[in-house]
C-alpha positions as CSV (number, residue, x, y, z in Angstrom):
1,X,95.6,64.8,66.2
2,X,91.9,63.0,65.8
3,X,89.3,62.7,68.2
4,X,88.8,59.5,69.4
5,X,86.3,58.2,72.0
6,X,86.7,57.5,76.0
7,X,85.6,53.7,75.5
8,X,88.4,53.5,72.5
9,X,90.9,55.2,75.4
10,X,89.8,53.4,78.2
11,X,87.5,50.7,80.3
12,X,84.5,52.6,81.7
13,X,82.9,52.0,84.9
14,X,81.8,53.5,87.7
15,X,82.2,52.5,91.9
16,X,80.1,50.6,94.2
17,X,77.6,51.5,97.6
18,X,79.9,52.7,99.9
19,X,80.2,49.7,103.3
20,X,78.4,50.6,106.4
21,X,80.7,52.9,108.7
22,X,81.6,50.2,111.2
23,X,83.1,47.7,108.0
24,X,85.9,50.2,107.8
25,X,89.2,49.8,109.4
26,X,92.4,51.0,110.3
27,X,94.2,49.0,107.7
28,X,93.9,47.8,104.5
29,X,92.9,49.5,101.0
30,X,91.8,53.5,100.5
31,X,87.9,53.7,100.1
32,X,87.7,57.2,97.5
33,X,84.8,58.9,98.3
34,X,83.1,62.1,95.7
35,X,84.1,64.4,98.6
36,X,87.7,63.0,98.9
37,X,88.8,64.4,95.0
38,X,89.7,68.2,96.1
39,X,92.1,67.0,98.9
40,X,93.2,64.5,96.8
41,X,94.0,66.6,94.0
42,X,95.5,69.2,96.5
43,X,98.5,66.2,97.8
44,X,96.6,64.5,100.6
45,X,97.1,60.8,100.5
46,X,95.0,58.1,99.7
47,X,95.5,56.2,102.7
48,X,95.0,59.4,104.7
49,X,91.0,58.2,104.1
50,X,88.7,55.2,104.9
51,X,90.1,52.2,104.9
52,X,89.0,48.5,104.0
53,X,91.2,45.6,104.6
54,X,91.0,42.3,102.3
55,X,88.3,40.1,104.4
56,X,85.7,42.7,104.2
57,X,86.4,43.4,100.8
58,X,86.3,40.0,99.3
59,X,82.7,39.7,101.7
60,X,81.2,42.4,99.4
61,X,82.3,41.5,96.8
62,X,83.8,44.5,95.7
63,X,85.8,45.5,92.7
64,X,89.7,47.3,92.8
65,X,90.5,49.8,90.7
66,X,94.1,50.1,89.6
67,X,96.9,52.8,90.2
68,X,96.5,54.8,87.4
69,X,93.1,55.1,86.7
70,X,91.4,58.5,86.2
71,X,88.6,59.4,89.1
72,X,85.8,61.9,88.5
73,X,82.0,63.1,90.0
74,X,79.6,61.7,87.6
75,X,76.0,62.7,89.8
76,X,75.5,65.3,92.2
77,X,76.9,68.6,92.2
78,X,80.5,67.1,92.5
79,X,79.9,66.3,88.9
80,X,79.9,70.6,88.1
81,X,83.8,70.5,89.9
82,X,85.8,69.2,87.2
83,X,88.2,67.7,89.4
84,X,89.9,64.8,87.7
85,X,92.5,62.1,90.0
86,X,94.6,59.6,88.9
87,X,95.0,56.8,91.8
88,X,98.3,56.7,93.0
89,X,97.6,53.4,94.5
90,X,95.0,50.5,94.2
91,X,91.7,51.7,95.3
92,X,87.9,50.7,96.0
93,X,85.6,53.6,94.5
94,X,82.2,55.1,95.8
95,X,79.5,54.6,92.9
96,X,79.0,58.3,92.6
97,X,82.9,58.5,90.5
98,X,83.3,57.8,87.0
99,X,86.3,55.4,86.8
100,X,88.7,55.5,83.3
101,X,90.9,52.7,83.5
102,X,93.4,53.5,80.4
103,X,94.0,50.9,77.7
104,X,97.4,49.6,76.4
105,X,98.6,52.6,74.7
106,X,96.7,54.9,76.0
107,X,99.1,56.7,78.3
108,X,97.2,57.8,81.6
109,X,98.2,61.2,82.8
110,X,97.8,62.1,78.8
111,X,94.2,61.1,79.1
112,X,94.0,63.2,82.7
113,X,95.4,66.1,81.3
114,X,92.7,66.0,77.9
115,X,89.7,65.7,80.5
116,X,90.9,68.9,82.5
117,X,90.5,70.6,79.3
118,X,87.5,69.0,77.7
119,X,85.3,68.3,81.1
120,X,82.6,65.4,80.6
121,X,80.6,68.2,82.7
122,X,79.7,69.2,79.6
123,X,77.1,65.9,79.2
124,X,75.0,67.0,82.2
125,X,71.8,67.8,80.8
126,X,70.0,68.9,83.6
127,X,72.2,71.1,86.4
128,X,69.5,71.2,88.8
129,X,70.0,67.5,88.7
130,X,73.2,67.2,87.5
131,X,74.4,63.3,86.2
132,X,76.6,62.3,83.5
133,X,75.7,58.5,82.2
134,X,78.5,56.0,81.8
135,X,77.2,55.8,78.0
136,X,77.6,59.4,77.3
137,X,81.0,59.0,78.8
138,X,82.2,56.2,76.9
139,X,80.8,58.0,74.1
140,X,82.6,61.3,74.6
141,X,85.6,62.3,72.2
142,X,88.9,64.1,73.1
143,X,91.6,64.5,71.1
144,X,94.5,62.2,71.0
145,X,98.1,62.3,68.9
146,X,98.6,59.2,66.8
147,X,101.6,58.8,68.3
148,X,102.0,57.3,71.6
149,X,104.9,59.1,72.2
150,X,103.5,62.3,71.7
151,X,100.8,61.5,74.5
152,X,104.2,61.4,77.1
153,X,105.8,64.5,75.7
154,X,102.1,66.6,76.1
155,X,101.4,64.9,79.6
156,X,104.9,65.6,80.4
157,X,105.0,69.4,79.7
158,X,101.7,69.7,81.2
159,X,102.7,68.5,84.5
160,X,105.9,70.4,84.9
161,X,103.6,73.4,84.8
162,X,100.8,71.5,87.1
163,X,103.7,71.2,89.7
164,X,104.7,74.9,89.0
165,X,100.6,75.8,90.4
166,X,100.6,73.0,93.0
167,X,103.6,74.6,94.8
168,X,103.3,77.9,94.4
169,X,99.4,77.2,95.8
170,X,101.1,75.4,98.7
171,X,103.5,78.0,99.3
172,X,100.8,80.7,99.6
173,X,98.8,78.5,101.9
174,X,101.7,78.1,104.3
175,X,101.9,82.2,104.3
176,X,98.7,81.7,105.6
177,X,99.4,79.8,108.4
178,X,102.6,81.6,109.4
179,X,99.8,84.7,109.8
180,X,97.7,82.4,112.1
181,X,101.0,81.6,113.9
182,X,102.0,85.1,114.6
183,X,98.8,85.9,115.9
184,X,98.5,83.5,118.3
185,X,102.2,83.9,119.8
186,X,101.4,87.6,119.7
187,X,97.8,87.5,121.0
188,X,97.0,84.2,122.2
189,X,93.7,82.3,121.4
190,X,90.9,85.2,121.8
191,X,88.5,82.6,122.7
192,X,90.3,81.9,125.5
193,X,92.0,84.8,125.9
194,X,95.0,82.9,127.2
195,X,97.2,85.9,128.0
196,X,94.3,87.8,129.9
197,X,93.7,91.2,128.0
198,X,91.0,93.4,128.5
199,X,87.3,92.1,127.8
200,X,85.5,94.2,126.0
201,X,81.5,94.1,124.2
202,X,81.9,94.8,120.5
203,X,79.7,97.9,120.6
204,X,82.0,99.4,122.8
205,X,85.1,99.5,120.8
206,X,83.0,100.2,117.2
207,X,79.8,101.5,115.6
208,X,77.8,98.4,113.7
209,X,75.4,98.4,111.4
210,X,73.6,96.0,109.3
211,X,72.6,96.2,105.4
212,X,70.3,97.1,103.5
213,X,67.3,94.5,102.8
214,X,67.3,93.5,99.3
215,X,64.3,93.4,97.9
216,X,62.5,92.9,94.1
217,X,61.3,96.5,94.0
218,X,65.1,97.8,95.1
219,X,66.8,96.0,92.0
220,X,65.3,98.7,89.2
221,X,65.3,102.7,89.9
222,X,66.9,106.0,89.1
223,X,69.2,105.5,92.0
224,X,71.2,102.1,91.0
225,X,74.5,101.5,93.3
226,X,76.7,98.4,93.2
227,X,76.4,96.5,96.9
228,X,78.4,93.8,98.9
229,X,76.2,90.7,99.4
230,X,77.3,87.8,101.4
231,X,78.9,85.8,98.5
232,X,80.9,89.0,97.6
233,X,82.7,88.2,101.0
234,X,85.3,86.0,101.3
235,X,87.6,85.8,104.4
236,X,90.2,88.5,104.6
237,X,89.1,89.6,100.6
238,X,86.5,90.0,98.6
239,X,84.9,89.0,95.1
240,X,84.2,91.9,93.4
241,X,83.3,90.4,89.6
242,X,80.0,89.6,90.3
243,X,78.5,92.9,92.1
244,X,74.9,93.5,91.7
245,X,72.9,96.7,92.1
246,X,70.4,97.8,94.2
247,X,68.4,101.1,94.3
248,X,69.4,103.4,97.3
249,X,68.9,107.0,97.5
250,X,70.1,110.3,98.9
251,X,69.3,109.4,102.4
252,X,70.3,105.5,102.4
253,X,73.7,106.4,100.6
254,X,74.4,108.2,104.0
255,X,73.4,105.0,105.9
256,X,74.9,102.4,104.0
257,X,78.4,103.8,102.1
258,X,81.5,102.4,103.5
259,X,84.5,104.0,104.0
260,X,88.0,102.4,104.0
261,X,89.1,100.6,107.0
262,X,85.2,99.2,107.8
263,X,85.2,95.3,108.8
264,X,82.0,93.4,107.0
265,X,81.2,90.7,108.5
266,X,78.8,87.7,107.5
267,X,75.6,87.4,109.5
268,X,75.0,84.0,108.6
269,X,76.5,80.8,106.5
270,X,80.3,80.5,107.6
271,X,79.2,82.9,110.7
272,X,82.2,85.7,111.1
273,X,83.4,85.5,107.4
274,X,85.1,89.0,107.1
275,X,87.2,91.2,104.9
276,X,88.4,94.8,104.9
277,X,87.1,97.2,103.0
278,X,90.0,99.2,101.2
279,X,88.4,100.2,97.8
280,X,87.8,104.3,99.5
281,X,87.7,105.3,96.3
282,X,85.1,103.3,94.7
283,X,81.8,103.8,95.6
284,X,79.5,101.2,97.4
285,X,77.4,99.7,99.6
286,X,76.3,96.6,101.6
287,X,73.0,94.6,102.0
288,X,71.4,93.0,104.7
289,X,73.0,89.5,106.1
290,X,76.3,91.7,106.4
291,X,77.3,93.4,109.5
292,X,79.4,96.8,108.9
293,X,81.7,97.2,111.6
294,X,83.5,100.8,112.3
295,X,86.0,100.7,114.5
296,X,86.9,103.0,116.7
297,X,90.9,103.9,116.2
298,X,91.5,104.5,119.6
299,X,90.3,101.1,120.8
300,X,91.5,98.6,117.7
301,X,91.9,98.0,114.4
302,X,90.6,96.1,111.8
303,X,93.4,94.2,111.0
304,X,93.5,92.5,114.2
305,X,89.6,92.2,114.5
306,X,89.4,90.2,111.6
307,X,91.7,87.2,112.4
308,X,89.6,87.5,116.3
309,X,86.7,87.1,113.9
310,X,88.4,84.0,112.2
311,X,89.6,82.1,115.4
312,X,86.0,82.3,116.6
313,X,84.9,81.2,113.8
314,X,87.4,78.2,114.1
315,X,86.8,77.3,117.9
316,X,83.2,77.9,118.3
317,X,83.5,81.5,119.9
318,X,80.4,82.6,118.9
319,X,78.0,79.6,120.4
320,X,77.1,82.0,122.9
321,X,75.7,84.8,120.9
322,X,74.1,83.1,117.5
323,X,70.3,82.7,117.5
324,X,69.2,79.7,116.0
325,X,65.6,80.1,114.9
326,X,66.2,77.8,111.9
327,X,69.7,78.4,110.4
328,X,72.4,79.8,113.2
329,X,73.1,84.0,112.1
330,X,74.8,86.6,114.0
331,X,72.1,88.9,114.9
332,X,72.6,92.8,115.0
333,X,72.2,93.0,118.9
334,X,74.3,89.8,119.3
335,X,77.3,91.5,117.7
336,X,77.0,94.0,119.9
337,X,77.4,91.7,122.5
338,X,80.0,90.0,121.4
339,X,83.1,89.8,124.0
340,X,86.4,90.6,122.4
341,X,89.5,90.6,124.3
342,X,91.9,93.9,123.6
343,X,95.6,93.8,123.8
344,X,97.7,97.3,123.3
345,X,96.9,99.2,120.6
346,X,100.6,99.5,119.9
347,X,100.9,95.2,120.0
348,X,98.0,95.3,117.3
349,X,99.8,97.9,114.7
350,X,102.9,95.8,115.1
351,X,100.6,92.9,113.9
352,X,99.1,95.1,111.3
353,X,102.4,95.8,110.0
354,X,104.2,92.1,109.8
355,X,100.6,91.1,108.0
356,X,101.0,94.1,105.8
357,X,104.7,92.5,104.7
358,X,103.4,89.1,104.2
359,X,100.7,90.3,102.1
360,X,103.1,92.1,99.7
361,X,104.4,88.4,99.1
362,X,101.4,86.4,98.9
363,X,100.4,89.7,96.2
364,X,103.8,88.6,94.4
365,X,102.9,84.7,94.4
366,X,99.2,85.2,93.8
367,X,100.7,87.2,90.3
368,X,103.2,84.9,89.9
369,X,100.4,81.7,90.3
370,X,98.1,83.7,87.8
371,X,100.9,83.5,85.1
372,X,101.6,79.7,85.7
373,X,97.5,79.2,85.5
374,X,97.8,81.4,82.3
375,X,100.6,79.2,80.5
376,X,98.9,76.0,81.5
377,X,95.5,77.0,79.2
378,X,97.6,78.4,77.3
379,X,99.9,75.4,76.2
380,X,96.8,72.9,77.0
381,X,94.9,74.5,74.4
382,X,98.2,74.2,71.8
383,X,98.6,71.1,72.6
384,X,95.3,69.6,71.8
385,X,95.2,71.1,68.7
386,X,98.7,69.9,67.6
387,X,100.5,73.5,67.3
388,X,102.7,72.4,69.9
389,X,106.3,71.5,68.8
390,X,107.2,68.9,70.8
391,X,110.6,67.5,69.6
392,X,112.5,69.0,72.6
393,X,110.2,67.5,75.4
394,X,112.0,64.6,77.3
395,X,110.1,61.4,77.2
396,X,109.6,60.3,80.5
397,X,108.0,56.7,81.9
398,X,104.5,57.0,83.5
399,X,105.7,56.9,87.0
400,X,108.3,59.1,86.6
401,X,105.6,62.2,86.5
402,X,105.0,64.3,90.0
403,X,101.7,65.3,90.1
C-alpha cells in the first residue's frame, strides 16, 4: 500500500454555471447540482433531477461527465458534508462539485471508498469560508494497493457493508412512515380534522411554559445545571452529547425542571420540532426558544400531541398563530392558542401503544445499523493500511457493485 496522488488516480476538474431555469427540460441528460449529493447518495435517481436535452447542451457548450466519475462539494458549506457520488449515468455538473474521473487502472468505487475515509475536507483552510482548490485536490494523496486487483477485492467488501447501512437505513425510514400511516387512518389529518373531533385551544388541555433566557452572565455560577436548547431537539428524540450548562438556582429549578412525559417544543427554526422528555431520572432543564408543554392526562397525551405537532408542521397548520417580526417563531401566547383537535382518550393510548411496538424495532435496527456503521470504519481503516487479508474476497467487474 503507497500513497499516491488524486491527479496520478484520476482527471481533475470541476462543473460549469448552472443554465438559466427555463433552458431545462423534461428530457434529456441529469444536471447534478451541490444540493442533489445527499439524495443521491441515499438512492434517488439521477434523472429524478433537472434535466438538459442535447440542443441546449451543445448551445453552451457544456462538458459531460462520465458514469463512473466521483462527485463532491468543493466551496460552500457542502464542501464540510463529505458526501462522495459516483455517477451512475452520464451527467452535466454544477461548478460548485469536484469531479474525479478515474484513470485506466484506477478502479472507481476503490477510489470512492478511499475518499470516504480520507475526506479532501481536510484542505479547507478557512471554514467560515470553506473551498477546496482543484490544485490541492489533484495534489492530495490516499493510499492505493499496487495491485489492481486488490482495489476490486477492498471496494468490493466495502460495499457489501455500504448496502448492509443503506437498507437497514431505508428500512427504518419506512418504520417511519408506517407511524405517519397509522396516525392518519386512526386520526385523520389534524389540520383538517377530517373526522371531526373536538376542537380544543392548547392551554386548555396542558400547562406551557417557555425557557429560561440564556444569557453570558447565566453560563458561570455556583448553581451549574445541564439544559435543552433548540439544537438539543430533534423530532420525536433528542441529542443529548452536546448539553451545555447554565446557572439556575433554588427558585428557577422549580420553574424550569422537567419531568417525564413533558412535550418540548421548538419556538422557532423548523417551527413545532418536538420530542418527549423520558430521562425522569436525570436532572435538567430547558432554555428559552423551547416551549415545555404539560399535558393534562385526562385530556391527551404526549404521544399523540407530538405527531399533531409534526403534521402541522408538514401542512402549514401553524400559519395562523406564528408571528413574524423577522424570522416566523411560535410565541408563548400563540401556543396557547393553538387549535388542536381531540379524539378519545382511549383511541390515543391505543396509538401510544402500536408506536410504543414499533419503537422497540426501530431500537433493534437503530443497534443493529450502529454495528454495520461500526464494521465499516472498522474494516475501511484495515483496509487502507493493508492488514486486511483479502485472498477470500470475490473479484467482481465494476458494474457488478450495488451501491
Amino acid at each position: 500500500m503507497k500513497k499516491i496522488s488524486l491527479k496520478e488516480l484520476a482527471t481533475i476538474t470541476a462543473g460549469q454555471s448552472a443554465p438559466k431555469p427555463e433552458l431545462f427540460s423534461n428530457e434529456g441528460l441529469p444536471f447534478v447540482r451541490a444540493g442533489c449529493l445527499e439524495e443521491l447518495i441515499a438512492g434517488k435517481k439521477e434523472s429524478d433531477f433537472e434535466l438538459i436535452s442535447n440542443d441546449v447542451a451543445k448551445e453552451l457548450r457544456m462538458n459531460l461527465y462520465p458514469e463512473g466519475s466521483i462527485l463532491f462539494a468543493k466551496s460552500g458549506m457542502s464542501a464540510t458534508k463529505n458526501r462522495f457520488y459516483q455517477l451512475k449515468t452520464p451527467a452535466y455538473v454544477v461548478s460548485h462539485l469536484a469531479v474525479l474521473i478515474p484513470k485506466d487502472h484506477f478502479f472507481s468505487d476503490y477510489l470512492r471508498h478511499v475518499l470516504i475515509k480520507y475526506p479532501p475536507s481536510s484542505l479547507i483552510k478557512d471554514l467560515a469560508y470553506p473551498a477546496i482548490s482543484l490544485g490541492d485536490i489533484e495534489n492530495f494523496k490516499v493510499p492505493v494497493p499496487e495491485d489492481f486487483d486488490d482495489q476490486i477485492r477492498i471496494a468490493t467488501l466495502l460495499s457489501k457493508v455500504e448496502n448492509l447501512i443503506s437498507r437497514r437505513r431505508e428500512q427504518l425510514k419506512q418504520l417511519d412512515e408506517l407511524l405517519k400511516s397509522v396516525f392518519l387512518d386512526m386520526f385523520g389529518d389534524p389540520v383538517r380534522n377530517e373526522k371531526g373531533w373536538e376542537i380544543k385551544r392548547m392551554d386548555e388541555i396542558s400547562d406551557s411554559r417557555l425557557g429560561k433566557m440564556r444569557d453570558k452572565k447565566f453560563i458561570t455560577g455556583n448553581h451549574l445545571r445541564k439544559y435543552i436548547g433548540n439544537s438539543n431537539v430533534q423530532w420525536f428524540r433528542f441529542k443529548l452529547d452536546d448539553l451545555e450548562e447554565m446557572d439556575f438556582d433554588e427558585r428557577e429549578r422549580a420553574l424550569f425542571a422537567l419531568k417525564d412525559g413533558d412535550l418540548l417544543i421548538c419556538e422557532g427554526g423548523d417551527i413545532g420540532r418536538c420530542a418527549i422528555w423520558r430521562n425522569n431520572l436525570t436532572e435538567c432543564y430547558f432554555q428559552k426558544a423551547i416551549h415545555r408543554l404539560r399535558l393534562k392526562k385526562s385530556q391527551a397525551i404526549p404521544e399523540y400531541v407530538q405527531y399533531v405537532m409534526m403534521f402541522f408542521s408538514l401542512y402549514n397548520g401553524f400559519k395562523n398563530v406564528t408571528c413574524k417580526a423577522t424570522i416566523s417563531h411560535l410565541t408563548g401566547e400563540k401556543l396557547k392558542e393553538t387549535l388542536i383537535p381531540l379524539p378519545p382518550l382511549e383511541l390515543q393510548n391505543q396509538f401510544a401503544n402500536i408506536e410504543e411496538k414499533i419503537k422497540r424495532i426501530k431500537s433493534h435496527y437503530q443497534k443493529s445499523l450502529t454495528v454495520q456503521e461500526n464494521l465499516y470504519e472498522v474494516l475501511s481503516q484495515k483496509a487502507f493500511k493493508g492488514e486486511l487479508d483479502l485472498s477470500r474476497v470475490q473479484l467482481v467487474e465494476e458494474g457488478d457493485l450495488v451501491i
